[in-house]
Every structure is written in C-alpha cells, then in structure tokens.
C-alpha positions in Angstrom: 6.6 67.7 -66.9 8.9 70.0 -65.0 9.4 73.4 -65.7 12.4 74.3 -66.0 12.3 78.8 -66.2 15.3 79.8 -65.2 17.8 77.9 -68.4 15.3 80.5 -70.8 14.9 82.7 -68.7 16.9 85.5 -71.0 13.9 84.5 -73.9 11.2 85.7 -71.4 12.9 88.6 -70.7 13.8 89.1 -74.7 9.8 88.6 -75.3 8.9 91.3 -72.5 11.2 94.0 -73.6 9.6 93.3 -77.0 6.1 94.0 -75.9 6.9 96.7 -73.5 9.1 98.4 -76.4 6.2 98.4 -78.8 3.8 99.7 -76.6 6.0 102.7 -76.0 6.7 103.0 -79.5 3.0 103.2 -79.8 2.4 105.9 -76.7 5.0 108.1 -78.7 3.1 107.9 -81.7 -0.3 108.2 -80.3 1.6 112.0 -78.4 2.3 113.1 -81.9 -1.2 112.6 -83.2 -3.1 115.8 -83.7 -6.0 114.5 -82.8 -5.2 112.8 -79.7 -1.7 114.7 -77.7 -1.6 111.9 -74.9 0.0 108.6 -74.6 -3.3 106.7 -74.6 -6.6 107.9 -76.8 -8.3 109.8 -73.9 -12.1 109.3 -73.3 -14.8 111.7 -72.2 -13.9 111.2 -68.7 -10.6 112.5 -69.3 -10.6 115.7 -71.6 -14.2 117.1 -71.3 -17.0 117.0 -74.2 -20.1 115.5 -75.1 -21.2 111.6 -75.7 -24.3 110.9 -77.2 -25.7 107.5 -77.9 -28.4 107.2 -80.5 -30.7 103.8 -80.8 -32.8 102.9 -83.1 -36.5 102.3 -82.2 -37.1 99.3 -83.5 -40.9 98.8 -82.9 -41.5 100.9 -86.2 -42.0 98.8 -89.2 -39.1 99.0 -91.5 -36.8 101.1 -89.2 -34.3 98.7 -88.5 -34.3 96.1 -91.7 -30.9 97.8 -93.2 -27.9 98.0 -90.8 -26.6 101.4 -89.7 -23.9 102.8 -92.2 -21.5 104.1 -90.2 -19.8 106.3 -92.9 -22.8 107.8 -93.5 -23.1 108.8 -90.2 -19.3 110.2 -90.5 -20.5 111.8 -93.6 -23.5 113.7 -91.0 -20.8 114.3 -88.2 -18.8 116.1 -90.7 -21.4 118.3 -92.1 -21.7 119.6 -88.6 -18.6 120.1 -88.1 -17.6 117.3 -86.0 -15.6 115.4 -88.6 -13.1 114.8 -85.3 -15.5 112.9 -83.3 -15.3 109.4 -82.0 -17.6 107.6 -83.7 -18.4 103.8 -82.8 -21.7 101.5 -83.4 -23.3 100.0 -80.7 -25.2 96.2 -80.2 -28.8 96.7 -79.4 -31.4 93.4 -79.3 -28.4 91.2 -81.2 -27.5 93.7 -84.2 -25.8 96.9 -84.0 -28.8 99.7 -83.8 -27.2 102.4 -82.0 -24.4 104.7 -82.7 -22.3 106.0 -80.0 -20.5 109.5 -80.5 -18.1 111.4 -78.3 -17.3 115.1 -79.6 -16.4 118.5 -78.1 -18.6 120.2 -75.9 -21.8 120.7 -77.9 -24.8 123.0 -77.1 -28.4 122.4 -77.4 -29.0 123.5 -80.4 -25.6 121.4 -81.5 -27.2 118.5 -80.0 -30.7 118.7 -81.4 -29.6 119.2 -85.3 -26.9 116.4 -85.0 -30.1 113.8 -83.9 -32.1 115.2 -86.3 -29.4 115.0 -89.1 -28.5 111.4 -88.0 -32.6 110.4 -88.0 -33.1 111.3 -91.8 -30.2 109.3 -92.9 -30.2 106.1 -90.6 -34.1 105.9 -89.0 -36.0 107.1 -86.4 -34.2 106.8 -82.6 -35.6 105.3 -79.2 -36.1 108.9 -77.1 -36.4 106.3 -74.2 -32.7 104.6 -74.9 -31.2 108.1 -76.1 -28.4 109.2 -74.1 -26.6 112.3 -73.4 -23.8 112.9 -70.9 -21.5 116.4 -70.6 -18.4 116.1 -68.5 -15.4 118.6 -67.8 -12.1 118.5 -68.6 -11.8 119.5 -64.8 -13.2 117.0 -63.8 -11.0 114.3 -66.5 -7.9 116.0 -64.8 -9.1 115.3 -60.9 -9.8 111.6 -62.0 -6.1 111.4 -63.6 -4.4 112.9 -61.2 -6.5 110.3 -58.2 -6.2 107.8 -60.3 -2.3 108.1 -60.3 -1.8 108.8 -56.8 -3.5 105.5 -55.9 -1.3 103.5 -58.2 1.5 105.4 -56.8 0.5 104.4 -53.1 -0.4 101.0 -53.6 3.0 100.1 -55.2 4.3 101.7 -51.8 2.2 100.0 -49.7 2.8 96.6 -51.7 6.7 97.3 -51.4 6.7 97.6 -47.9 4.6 94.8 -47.2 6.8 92.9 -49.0 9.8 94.1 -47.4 8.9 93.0 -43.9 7.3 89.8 -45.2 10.1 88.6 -47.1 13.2 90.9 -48.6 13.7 93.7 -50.1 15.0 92.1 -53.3 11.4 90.4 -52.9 10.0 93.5 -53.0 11.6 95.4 -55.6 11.1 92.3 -58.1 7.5 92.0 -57.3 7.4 95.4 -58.1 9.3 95.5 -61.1 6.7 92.4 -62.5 4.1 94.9 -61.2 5.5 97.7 -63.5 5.5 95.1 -66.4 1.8 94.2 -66.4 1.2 97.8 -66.0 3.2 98.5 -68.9 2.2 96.2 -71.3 -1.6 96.6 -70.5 -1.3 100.4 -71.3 0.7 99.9 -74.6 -2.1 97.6 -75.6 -4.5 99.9 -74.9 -2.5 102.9 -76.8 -1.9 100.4 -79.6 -5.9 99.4 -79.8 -6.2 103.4 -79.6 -4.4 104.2 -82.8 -5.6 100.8 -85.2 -8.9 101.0 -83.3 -10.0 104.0 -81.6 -10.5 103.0 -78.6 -10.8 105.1 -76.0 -9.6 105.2 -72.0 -11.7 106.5 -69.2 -12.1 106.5 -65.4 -13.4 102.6 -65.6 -9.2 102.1 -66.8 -7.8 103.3 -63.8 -9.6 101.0 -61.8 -8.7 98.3 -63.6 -4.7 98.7 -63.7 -5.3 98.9 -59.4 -7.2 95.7 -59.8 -4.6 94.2 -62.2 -1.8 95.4 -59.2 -3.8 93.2 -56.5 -4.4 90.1 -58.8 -1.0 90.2 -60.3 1.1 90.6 -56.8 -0.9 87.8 -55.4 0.3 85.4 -57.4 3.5 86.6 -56.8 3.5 86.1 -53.2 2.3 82.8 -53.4 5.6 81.4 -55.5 7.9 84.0 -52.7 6.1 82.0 -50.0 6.7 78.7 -51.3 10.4 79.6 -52.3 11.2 81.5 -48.8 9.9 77.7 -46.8 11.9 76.0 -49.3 14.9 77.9 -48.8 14.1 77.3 -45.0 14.0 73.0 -45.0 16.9 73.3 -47.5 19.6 76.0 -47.6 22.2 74.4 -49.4 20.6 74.1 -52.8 21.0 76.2 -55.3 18.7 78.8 -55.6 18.0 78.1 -59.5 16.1 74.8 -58.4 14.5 76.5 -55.4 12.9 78.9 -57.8 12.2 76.3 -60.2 10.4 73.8 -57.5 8.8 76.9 -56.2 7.6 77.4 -59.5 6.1 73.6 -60.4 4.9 73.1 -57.6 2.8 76.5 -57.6 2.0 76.8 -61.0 -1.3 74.3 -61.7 -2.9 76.7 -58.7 -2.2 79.5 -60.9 -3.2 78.2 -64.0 -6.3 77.4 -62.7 -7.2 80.7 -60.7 -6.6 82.8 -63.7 -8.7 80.6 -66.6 -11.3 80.8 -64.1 -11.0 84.7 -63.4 -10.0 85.0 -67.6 -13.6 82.8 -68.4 -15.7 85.1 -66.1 -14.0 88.2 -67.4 -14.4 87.2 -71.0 -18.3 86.8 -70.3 -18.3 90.1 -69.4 -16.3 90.9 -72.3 -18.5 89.7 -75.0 -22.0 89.9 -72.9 -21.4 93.1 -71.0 -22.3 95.8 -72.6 -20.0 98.7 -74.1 -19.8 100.0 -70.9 -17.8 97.7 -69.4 -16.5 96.0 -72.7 -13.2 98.1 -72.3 -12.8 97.6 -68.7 -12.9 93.9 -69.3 -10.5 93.6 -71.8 -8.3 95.7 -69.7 -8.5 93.3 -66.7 -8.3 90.2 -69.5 -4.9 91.4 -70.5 -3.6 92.6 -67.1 -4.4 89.1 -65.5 -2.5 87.6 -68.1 0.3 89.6 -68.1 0.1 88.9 -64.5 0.1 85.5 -64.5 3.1 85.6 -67.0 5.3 88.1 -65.1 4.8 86.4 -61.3 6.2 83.2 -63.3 8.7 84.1 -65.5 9.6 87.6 -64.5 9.7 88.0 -60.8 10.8 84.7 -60.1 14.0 84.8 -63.1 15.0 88.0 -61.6 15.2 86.6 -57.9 17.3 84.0 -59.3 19.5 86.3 -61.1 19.9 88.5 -58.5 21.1 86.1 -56.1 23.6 84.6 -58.3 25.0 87.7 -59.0 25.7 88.6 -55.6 27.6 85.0 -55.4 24.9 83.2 -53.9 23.8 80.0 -55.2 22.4 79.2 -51.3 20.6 81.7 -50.2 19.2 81.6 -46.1 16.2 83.6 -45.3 15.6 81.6 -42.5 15.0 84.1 -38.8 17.1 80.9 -37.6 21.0 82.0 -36.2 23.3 81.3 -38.8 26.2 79.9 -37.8 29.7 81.6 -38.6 30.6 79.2 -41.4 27.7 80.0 -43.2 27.5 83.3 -42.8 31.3 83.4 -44.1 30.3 81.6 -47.0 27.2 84.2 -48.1 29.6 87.5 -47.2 
C-alpha cells in the first residue's frame, strides 16, 4: 500500500496543533498553580529540597503483609508540616514497600521525626536501602540554564548542518519538526505533572537532546532520499517526490523505532524509578519523532515548494540550463 501524506497532509498538521495547543494550555495552568509556579512540575534537581526514600525491611515477620497506605503517610507528612510534599510509592522485591518523598529543605532533626513518624504507622524501614539526598536550588538553576544552552546549540549546529547538506528550507523544516517533538514531549510531561505529579529533573534534559538526535535522523534520511530523487528526475512534481521519498523510507523507520520503543519500554517498566521518567520521556519523543520526520517535515517541504510556484524543484550541483532556470524564477 502506498502512502499517500501529502492529500491529508492539513489533518496531520490539524492533529499537531491539537496536541501542541493542549500541552500549552497545560504549562499555563501548571504557572498558576501555587504549588508548582513553572511550566513543568519541577523536581529536586531543579528548585532545591530534600528527597527521602523509605523501604520497608522485609526480613521482619509481619512487616510487610499489609501494603503501604499512602494517605496515611500524607496524613504523617502533614502533621509535620509537610502537607506540600511530593509524595509517591515505590516497587521494592515486586510490591510497593518504599515511599519516596521530596519536600523543602529539611534539618536533621526534621529528617529523623519524619522516619520515625512514618515507622509507627507503616513498619519498620531497611537503614541499608534508606536514602537521603539534599540538593540546592543553585545548583537546579545551573542545570536549567546548561541544560537550555545545549538545546539551544544543537538546534544551531543541526541547522547549519543541514543548510550545507541540503537547503535552507531543509533546514528550517527539520527544525521546525524538531521544535514539535520538543513541544509535545514537554506538554505531556506538564500534563502528567498536574493529573499525576510527576516531576522533571536533570535526567529530562538529557533526554529532549537525545530526542533532537533520534528525531533529526530520521529526518535526514527521507531529505536524502528526496534530494537523489529530485536529482534522476527533476520534472516531477514535488508532491510525488516527497511521497516516494516517503514509501520507500518508511518500513526502515518503522522498524528502527519499535526496536528503540521495545528496548525503551523495558526500561520503562523494569528500570527502576530512577529512570522510569526518563524512559517515558524518550518513549514519547521517539514517537513524536518518528511522526513529525514523516508527516511534518516532509508536508511542509512540499508545501513550501508549491508555494513558491514550484512543482519541480532541482537541487541538483548540476548547471541548469537557461530554460529551466526561467521556469523555477
């Protein structure tokens, strides 16, 4: 079956703006919350405080039969005053044994009642799986601010590589498919923030760069194989270039992403909380990517070229003759 993008392509763009529009509803509502002032729910990494993970010991008869309550341990937080705290459970041996909590800076003292509050209501903790882990909120703002510049460079870097390579229209539509995956990654995650709590950190920012090198590669592939068709056959349109391109690239990247997707969603579910996030955030990029290198990037080529007046389009080094270059002015 062939593929035909470009007759719907005004569908993927309508489905798109749809997602991209309700992320940013979402980031605007998550900047009014009073608990959260940022487009995303910021982590520890970000804004400073004090995570502590609790886990059960489980080698005591009786201490893990009944699974944790987690409003009761809401119910603790708030009797020390930490009613705002992130509060999530965590898997440990198969069942959920652990509590995870991320609060405002606490002292010692702090510290010590909360674990003994949470021990008389839930059961006695692992001190060998315990964790506790300060960070500052100068430190949160160093990693933003890095974190940004290096997005901010590598969609440079990626637009002048594709300038020389192929176009600038290349270039800026790469990077405007670039921008979408970024975009509707970080609405999912500001969406997931507000129904779920979840939470961005440092782990986040590395993944939207690795989301920019998966998604731009698939990008260059269909570019490549348009820019050699254009090259054998200049006088088609450049709809059914695109479209060709398309079909004849797109079983490659079907395949490379389910393979990248089944690894990632191993890590997803087998992981750990640590990288569960980070996962999810590469799951959805990757796809986002896949989608946008297809139905994004290669549409707006098309458009583009059409608009100018060009249904052929040489891109050819090759002399152009005076006819045709009459023709495309």
């Amino acid at each position: 079956m062939k593929l035909s993008i470009n007759k719907s392509r005004s569908l993927w763009w309508t489905i798109s703006a749809v997602i991209i529009l309700t992320g940013i509803i979402s980031m605007v509502i998550s900047w009014q919350q009073p608990n959260i002032r940022a487009p995303l729910r910021p982590g520890l990494d970000f804004i400073g405080g004090t995570r502590l993970q609790f886990v059960r010991d489980c080698t005591k008869p009786g201490n893990c039969d009944k699974p944790i309550d987690i409003n009761a341990v809401r119910e603790v937080a708030k009797a020390q005053g930490l009613g705002d705290s992130s509060i999530q459970l965590i898997s440990e041996n198969g069942a959920e044994n652990g509590v995870l909590i991320r609060s405002k800076d606490l002292s010692v003292d702090q510290r010590t009642n909360l674990q003994n509050s949470l021990s008389e209501q839930i059961g006695v903790f692992d001190p060998q799986k315990n964790q506790i882990d300060s960070v500052g909120p100068t430190l949160g703002n160093e990693l933003l601010r890095s974190g940004l510049l290096a997005l901010v460079v590598s969609f440079i870097g990626i637009t002048i590589y594709m300038s020389f390579r192929f176009q600038l229209d290349y270039a800026v539509f790469a990077i405007v498919a670039l921008l979408h995956d970024i975009l509707i990654t970080v609405g999912a995650f500001s969406i997931l923030g507000l129904v779920a709590g979840i939470e961005v950190d440092s782990l986040f920012i590395v993944a939207l760069l690795t989301i920019t090198g998966f998604s731009v590669n698939d990008t260059v592939v269909i570019y490549d194989r348009i820019r050699e068709t254009i090259k054998i056959n200049p006088e088609r349109p450049i709809a059914e270039i695109v479209d060709d391109a398309v079909n004849q690239t797109l079983t490659r990247s079907i395949n490379t992403t389910l393979t990248v997707l089944l690894t990632l969603s191993a890590i997803f579910l087998f992981g750990g909380e640590t990288l569960k996030n980070f996962s999810l955030a590469l799951i959805i990029g990757f796809t986002m990517g896949a989608y946008s290198s297809v139905f994004i990037a290669s549409t707006l080529l098309t458009w583009w070229r059409e608009h100018r007046g060009q249904s052929q389009v040489v891109d050819s080094p090759k002399p152009i003759d005076t006819s045709a270059s009459s023709q495309d002015s």
